[in-house]
C-alpha positions in Angstrom: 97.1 -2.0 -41.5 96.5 0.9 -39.0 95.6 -1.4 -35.6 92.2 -0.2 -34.3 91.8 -0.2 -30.4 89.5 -2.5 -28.1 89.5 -5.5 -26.8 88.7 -9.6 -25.2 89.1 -12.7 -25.2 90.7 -16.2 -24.9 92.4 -19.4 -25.5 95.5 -22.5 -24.9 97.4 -24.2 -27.0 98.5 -21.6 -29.6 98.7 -23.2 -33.4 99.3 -20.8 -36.6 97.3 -21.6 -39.0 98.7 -20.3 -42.3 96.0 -19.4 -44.7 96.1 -20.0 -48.3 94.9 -17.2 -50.6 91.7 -17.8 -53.0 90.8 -15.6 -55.7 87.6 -13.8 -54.3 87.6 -10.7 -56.1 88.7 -7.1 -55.0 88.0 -8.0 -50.8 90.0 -10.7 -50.8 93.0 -7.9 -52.3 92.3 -5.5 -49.9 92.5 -8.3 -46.7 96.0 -9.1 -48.0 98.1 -8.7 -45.5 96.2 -9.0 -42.6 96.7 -11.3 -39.4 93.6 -12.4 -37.0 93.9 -14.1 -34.1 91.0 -16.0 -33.0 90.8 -16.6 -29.3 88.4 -19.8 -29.4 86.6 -20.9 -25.5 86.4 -24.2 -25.4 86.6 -28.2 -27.5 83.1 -28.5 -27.6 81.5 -29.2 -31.3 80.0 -25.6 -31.6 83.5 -24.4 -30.7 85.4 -27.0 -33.3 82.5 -25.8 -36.3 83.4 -21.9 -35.3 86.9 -22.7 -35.7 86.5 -24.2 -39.2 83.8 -21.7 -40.4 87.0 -19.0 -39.6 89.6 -20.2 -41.0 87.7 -21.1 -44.2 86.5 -17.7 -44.3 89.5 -16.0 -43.7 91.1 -18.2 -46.7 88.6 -16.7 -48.6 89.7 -13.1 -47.8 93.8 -14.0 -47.9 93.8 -13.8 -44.3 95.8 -15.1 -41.8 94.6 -16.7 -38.5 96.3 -17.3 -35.0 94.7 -19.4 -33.0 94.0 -20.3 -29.5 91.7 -22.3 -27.0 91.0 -21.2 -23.6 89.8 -24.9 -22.7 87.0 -22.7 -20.2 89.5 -21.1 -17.9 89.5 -17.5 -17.8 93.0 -17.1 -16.8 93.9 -19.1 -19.9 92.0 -16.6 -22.1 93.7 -13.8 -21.0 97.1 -15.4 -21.2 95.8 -16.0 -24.8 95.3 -12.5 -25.0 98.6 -11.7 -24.3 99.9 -13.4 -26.2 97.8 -12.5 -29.4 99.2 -8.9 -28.1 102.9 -10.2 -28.6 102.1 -11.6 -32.0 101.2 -8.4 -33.2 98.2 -9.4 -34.6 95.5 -6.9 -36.4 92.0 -7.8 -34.5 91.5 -10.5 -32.6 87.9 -13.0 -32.7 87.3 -13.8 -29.2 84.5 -16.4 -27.8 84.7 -16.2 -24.4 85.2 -18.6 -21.9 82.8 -16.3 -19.3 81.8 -13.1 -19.8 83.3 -11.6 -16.6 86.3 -12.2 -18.2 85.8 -10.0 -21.1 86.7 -6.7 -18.5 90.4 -7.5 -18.1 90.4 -9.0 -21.8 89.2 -5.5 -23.5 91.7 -3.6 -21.1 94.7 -5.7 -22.1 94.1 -5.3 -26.2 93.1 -1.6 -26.2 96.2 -1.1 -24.2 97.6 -2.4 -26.9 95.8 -0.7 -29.6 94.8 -4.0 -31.1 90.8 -4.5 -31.9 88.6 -7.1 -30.3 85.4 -8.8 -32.1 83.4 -10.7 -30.2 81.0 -13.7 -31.0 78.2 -15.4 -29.5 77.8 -12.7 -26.7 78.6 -8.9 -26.4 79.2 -6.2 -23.7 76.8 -4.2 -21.9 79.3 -1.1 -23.4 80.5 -1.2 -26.9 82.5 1.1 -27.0 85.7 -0.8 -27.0 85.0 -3.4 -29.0 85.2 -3.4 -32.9 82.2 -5.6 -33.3 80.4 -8.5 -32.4 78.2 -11.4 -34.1 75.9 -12.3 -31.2 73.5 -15.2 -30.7 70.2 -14.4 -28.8 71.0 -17.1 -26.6 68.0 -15.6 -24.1 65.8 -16.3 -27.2 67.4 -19.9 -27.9 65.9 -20.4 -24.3 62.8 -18.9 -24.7 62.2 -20.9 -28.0 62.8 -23.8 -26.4 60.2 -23.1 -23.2 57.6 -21.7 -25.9 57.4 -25.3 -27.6 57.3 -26.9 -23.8 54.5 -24.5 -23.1 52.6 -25.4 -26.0 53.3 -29.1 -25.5 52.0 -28.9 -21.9 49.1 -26.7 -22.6 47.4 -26.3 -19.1 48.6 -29.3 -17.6 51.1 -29.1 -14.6 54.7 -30.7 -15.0 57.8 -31.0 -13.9 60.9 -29.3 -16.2 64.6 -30.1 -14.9 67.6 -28.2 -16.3 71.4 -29.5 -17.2 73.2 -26.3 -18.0 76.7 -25.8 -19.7 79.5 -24.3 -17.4 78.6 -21.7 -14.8 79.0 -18.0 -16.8 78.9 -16.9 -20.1 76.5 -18.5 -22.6 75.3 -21.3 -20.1 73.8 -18.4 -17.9 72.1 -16.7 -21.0 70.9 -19.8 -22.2 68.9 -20.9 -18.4 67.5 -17.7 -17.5 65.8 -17.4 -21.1 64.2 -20.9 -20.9 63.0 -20.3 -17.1 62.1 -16.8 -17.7 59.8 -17.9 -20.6 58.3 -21.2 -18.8 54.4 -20.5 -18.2 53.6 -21.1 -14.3 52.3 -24.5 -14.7 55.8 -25.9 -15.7 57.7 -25.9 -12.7 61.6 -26.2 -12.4 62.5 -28.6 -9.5 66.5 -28.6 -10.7 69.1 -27.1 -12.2 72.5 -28.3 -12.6 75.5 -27.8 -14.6 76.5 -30.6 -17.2 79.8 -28.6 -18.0 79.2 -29.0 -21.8 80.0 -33.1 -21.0 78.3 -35.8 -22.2 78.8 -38.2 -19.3 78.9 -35.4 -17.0 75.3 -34.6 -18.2 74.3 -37.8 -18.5 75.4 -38.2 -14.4 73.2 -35.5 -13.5 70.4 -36.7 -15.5 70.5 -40.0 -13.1 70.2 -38.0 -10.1 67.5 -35.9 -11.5 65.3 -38.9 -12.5 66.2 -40.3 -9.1 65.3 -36.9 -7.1 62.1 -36.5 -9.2 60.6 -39.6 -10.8 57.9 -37.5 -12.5 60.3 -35.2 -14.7 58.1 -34.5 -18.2 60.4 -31.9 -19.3 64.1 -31.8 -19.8 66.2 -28.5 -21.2 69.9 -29.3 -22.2 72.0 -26.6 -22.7 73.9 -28.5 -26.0 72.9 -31.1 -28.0 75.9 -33.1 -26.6 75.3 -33.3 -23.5 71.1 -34.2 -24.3 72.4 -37.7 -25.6 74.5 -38.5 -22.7 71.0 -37.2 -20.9 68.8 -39.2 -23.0 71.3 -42.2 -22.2 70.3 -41.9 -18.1 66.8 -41.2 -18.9 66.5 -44.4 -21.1 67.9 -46.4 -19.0 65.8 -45.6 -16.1 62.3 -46.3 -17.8 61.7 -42.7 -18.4 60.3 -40.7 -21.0 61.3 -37.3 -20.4 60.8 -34.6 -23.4 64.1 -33.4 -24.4 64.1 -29.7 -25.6 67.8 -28.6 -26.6 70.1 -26.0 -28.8 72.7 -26.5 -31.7 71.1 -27.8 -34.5 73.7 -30.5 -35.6 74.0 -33.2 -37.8 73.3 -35.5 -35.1 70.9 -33.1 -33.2 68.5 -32.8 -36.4 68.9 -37.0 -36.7 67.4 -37.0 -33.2 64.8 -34.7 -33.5 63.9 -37.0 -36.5 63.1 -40.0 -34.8 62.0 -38.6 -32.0 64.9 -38.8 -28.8 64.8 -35.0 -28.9 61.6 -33.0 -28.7 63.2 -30.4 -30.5 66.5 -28.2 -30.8 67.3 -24.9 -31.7 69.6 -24.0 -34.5 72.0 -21.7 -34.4 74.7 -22.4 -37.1 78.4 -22.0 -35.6 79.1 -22.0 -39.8 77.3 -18.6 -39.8 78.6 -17.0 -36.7 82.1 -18.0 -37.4 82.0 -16.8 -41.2 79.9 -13.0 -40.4 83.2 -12.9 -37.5 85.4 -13.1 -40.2 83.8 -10.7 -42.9 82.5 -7.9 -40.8 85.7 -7.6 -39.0 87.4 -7.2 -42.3 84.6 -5.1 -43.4 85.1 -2.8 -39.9 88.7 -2.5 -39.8 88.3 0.2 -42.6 86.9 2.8 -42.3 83.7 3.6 -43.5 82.9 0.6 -44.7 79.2 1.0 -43.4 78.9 -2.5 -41.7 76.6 -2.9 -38.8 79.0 -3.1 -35.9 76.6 -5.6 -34.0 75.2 -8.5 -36.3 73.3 -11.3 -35.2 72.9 -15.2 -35.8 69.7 -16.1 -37.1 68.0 -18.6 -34.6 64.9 -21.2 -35.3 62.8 -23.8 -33.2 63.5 -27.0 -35.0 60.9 -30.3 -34.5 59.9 -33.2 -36.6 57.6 -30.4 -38.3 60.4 -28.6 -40.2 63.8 -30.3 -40.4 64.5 -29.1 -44.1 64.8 -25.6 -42.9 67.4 -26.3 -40.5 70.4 -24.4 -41.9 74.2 -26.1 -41.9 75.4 -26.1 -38.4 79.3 -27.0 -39.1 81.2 -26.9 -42.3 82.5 -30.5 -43.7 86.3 -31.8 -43.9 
């Protein structure tokens, strides 16, 4: 196939993963032949579901995959982008480690002539990129300070934050929940949890220590709101944790009642609309969107059965 140009994005320890064919009708013919390489950011459960929801999808298609995993170091994505570059592959599926990275990424693969689709986030300019399946991560936030807002109604309180890592969907996830917060909330912290359960749940110590009358807590993964809920538990506190994913587990506590609520955002969905509408946009004229987006839905005790799968099973 023709290589397309544009271009991003990361990942560390290379593995091919060789992709069976499956009889899906006349797509799956036309992928044949075709070699992705997905540039994934990070081990975190989101990142593992992604994974899984491409390579089952590109199975589906007779697609092969290349991937990679930028373990959250920029330099490591573009040295993954390099070496998607020297594989030769088609297009590559980036999810970036930190969207300041994505500049040097998109140079390096339109040099090359090789396409770059991005998920979860997308560039200001899209002209060099093939496509993207983003997730309103601002609105994830926002969700989440709506139901705090509500819950508060127009009592004052005290919200602390426990972010991801510093850049990329962290960022985009904090300033939609702050921006969103009606003025009788106040945030009195705001500290990364680096996408690490005990590393949240050590902050959430020192936020219950710094600020004894914390209502409201906002955890940028559902991971790190259990090592949070740990700290917060143990200190006597009962702090309303509002948080994003939508897992297995997430849902479970959302259900009896350790998490407020979460918002879903199924990494099965992103990963498998990567797949398919960067098959779909490699030809020509195919008339896909070039920008799709990951539905996104507050998620409480109220409606659990519409919570949609987060991560594919096996």
């Amino acid at each position: 196939m023709r290589k397309q140009f544009l271009g991003t994005l990361f990942a560390a320890s290379l593995c091919v993963v060789s992709v069976a064919a499956c009889d899906s009708g006349s797509a799956a013919d036309e992928s044949d032949g075709v070699t992705l390489g997905f540039v994934n950011g990070a081990t975190t459960e989101f990142h593992t579901c992604l994974e899984k929801a491409v390579n089952s999808e590109a199975a589906a298609n007779n697609t092969e995959v290349v991937s990679a995993n930028s373990k959250q170091d920029p330099g490591t994505e573009l040295s993954n982008i390099e070496d998607m570059i020297s594989r030769n592959v088609d297009a590559m599926i980036v999810q970036t480690v930190n969207v300041d990275a994505l500049k040097n990424d998109i140079a390096k693969a339109k040099s090359a002539n090789i396409p770059i689709f991005l998920t979860s986030v997308v560039t200001d300019d899209t002209s060099d990129i093939l496509g993207a399946v983003v997730v309103d991560l601002k609105g994830v936030g926002k969700l989440d300070a709506e139901w705090v807002g509500r819950d508060a109604g127009t009592t004052t309180a005290e919200a602390g934050i426990i972010a991801g890592a510093p850049g990329a969907a962290s960022d985009l996830l904090v300033s939609g929940f702050s921006d969103a917060l009606p003025p009788n909330i106040t945030v009195v912290a705001n500290q990364p949890g680096m996408f690490n359960r005990q590393k949240a749940q050590d902050v959430a110590e020192n936020l219950i220590q710094a600020h004894p009358d914390l209502k409201y807590a906002f955890v940028a993964n559902e991971d790190m709101a259990f090592g949070a809920y740990q700290a917060f538990q143990a200190a006597g506190k009962s702090v309303k944790i509002v948080t994003v994913n939508g897992t297995d587990d997430g849902l479970a506590a959302v259900r009896d009642g350790r998490f407020a609520a979460t918002v879903a955002n199924s990494a099965t969905v992103t990963g498998q609309l990567a797949v398919k509408n960067t098959l779909a946009l490699l030809k020509p004229g195919s008339g896909t969107e070039k920008i799709a987006h990951t539905p996104i839905s507050l998620i409480t005790k109220d409606n659990l059965d519409t919570a949609p799968q987060y991560c594919l099973k096996g």
